[in-house]
N, C-alpha and C positions, 0 to 999 in steps of 0.2 A: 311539448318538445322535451326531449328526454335528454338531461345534462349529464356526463363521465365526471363525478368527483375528483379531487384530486386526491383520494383516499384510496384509489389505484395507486397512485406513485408512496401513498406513507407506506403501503402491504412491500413494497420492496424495500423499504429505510427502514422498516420497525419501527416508525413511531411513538414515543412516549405518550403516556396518560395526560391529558390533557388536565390541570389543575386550576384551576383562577384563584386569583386573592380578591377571600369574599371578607364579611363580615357575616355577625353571628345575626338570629333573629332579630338581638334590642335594636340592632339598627334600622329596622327595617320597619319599627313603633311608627303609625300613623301613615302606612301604606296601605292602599288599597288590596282587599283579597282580590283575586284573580276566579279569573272564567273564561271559558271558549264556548262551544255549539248547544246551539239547541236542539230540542227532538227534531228531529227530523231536515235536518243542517247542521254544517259542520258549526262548532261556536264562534267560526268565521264569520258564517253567514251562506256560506259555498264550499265547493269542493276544491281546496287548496291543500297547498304542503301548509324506562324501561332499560332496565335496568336489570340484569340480570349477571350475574357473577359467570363469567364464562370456566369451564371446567366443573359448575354445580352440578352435575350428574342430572339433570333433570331430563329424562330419556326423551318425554314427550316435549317438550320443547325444544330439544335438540333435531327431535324428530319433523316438525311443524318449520324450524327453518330449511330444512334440506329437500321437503316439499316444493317449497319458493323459490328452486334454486338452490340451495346451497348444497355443496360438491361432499363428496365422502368424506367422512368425520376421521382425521388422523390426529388425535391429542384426545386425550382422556375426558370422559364427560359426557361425547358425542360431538364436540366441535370441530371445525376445520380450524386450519391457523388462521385464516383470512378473515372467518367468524369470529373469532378472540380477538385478532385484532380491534376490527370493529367493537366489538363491547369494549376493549380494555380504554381506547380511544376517544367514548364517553364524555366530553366536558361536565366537569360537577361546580356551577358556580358559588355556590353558600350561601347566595342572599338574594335577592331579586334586581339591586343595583349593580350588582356584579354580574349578572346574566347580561344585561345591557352593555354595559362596557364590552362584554366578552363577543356580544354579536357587533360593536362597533367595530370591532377587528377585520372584520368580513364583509360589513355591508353599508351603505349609507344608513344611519340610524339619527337619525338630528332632533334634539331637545325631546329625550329621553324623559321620562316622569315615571315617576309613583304616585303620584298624586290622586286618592280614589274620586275627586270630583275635577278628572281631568274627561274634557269632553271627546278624546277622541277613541275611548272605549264605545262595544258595542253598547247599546243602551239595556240590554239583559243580561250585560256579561255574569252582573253580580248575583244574579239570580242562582246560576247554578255553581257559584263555586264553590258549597260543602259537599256540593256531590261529585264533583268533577276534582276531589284531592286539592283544590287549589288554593293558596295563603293569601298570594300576593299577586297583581300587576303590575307590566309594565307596558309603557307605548311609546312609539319612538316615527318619527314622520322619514319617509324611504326616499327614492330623488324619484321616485315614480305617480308623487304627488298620492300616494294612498297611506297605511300605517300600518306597519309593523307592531304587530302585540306580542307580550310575552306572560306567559302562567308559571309562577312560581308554585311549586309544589313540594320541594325538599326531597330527598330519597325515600321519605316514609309516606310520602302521597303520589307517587310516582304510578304505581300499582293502580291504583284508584281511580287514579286519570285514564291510564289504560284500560280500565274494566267498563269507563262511563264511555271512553269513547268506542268501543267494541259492540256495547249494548246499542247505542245510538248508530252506526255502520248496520246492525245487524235489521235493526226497525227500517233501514233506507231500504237496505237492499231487498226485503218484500216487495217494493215499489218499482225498483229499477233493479236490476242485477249488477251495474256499475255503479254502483251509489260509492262512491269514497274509492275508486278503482287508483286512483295517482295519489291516496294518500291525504292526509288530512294536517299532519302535523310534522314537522322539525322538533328532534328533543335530542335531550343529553340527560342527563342523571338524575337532575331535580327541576328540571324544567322545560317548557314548552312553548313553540313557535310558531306563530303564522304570519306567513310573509306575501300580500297579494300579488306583488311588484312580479314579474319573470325576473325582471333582472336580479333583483334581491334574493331570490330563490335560486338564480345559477350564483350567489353568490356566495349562498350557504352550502351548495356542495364542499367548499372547499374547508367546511366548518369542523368537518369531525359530525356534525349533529348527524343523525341515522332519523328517516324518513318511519312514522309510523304507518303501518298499512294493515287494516282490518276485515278489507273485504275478500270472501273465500275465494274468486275469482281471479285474485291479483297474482300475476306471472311475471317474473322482473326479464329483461330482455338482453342481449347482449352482454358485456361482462359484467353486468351487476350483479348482485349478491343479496341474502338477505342472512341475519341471525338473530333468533329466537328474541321475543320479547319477552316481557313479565306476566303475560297471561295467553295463554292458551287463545289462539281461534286468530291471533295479529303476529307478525314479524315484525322489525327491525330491518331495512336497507335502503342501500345507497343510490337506490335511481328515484334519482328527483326528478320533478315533472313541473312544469307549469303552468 
């Protein structure tokens, strides 16, 4: 089911930059590094629900969001204003506890952890997080009796996550031409989301977080939108799915 963000009504307010009060990495000493999918799944486990400076001139990803929807580029760079918004809109939490807190705003999140020998990570998650850009985890239990995970990655492993989950989409869709078709991940600036719950996933529309979506297939529907992510071959947009 395909949820309308309330990042419709922020394109009319202008919405501010989304900022959270993080802390630095030392806070964050004796957390677990973070992971999602494996080959050939998402690091969910399934196919469930980047960072790019808007106005960077980058033709080809300007160009790569306007394929997927997005409407003709009137602001410098190649983006539409609705495009800018969305990246400007980005939540950047600072720290991996502060990601948490910041989806508790939006969703049932109950007794959140760092904790790297907390059991309700996948059991491989840790396997791939120096290749998947990831520092840190978190988990957080949803009112949908499943768990909410989060990957911390910082802005400089943002790119990285994006590339491992691009390459992993591209090996699915060999298989299936839908493979990763609604998307795989919820992010903001330095981090990333998987939410199994539906409800928890209409609950992050309302997040600001922008839906990664890597498969070439993927066509957004009605007023959705999509803008440029940080690598080539994925977007960025606002129709969440569940």
């Amino acid at each position: 089911m395909r949820v309308t963000r309330a990042l419709a009504a922020a394109v009319a307010a202008g919405a501010m930059v989304v900022s959270l009060a993080g802390c630095d990495d030392k806070e964050q000493a004796g957390t677990s590094q973070a992971g999602d999918e494996r080959p050939g799944k998402d690091r969910a486990g399934e196919d469930r629900t980047g960072e790019e400076e808007a106005g960077s001139g980058d033709e080809e990803s300007a160009a790569l969001g306007q394929r997927n929807g997005g409407a003709t580029s009137d602001l410098p760079g190649g983006l539409t204003t609705r495009q800018k918004l969305m990246l400007d809109n980005l939540p950047e939490s600072g720290a991996v506890m502060a990601a948490g807190e910041y989806l508790q705003r939006f969703t049932t999140c109950e007794q959140y952890s760092i904790d790297p020998a907390d059991t309700r990570y996948y059991p491989m998650d840790e396997e791939f997080d120096e290749s998947w850009g990831v520092r840190f985890r978190g988990t957080c239990n949803d009112a949908g009796d499943s768990y909410i995970r989060v990957f911390w990655t910082g802005t400089d492993g943002m790119k990285t996550f994006q590339e491992a989950y691009r390459a992993d989409i591209a090996e699915r869709v060999k298989k299936s031409p839908s493979a990763g078709i609604d998307g795989g991940f919820a992010i903001g600036r330095d981090f990333a989301v998987i939410a199994p719950d539906p409800d928890s996933v209409r609950q992050l529309s309302s997040s600001f977080l922008l839906v990664l979506n890597c498969n070439p297939n993927f066509e957004p529907v009605g007023d959705m939108s999509t803008a440029p992510a940080q690598v080539d071959g994925c977007v960025l947009t606002d129709d969440f799915t569940d």
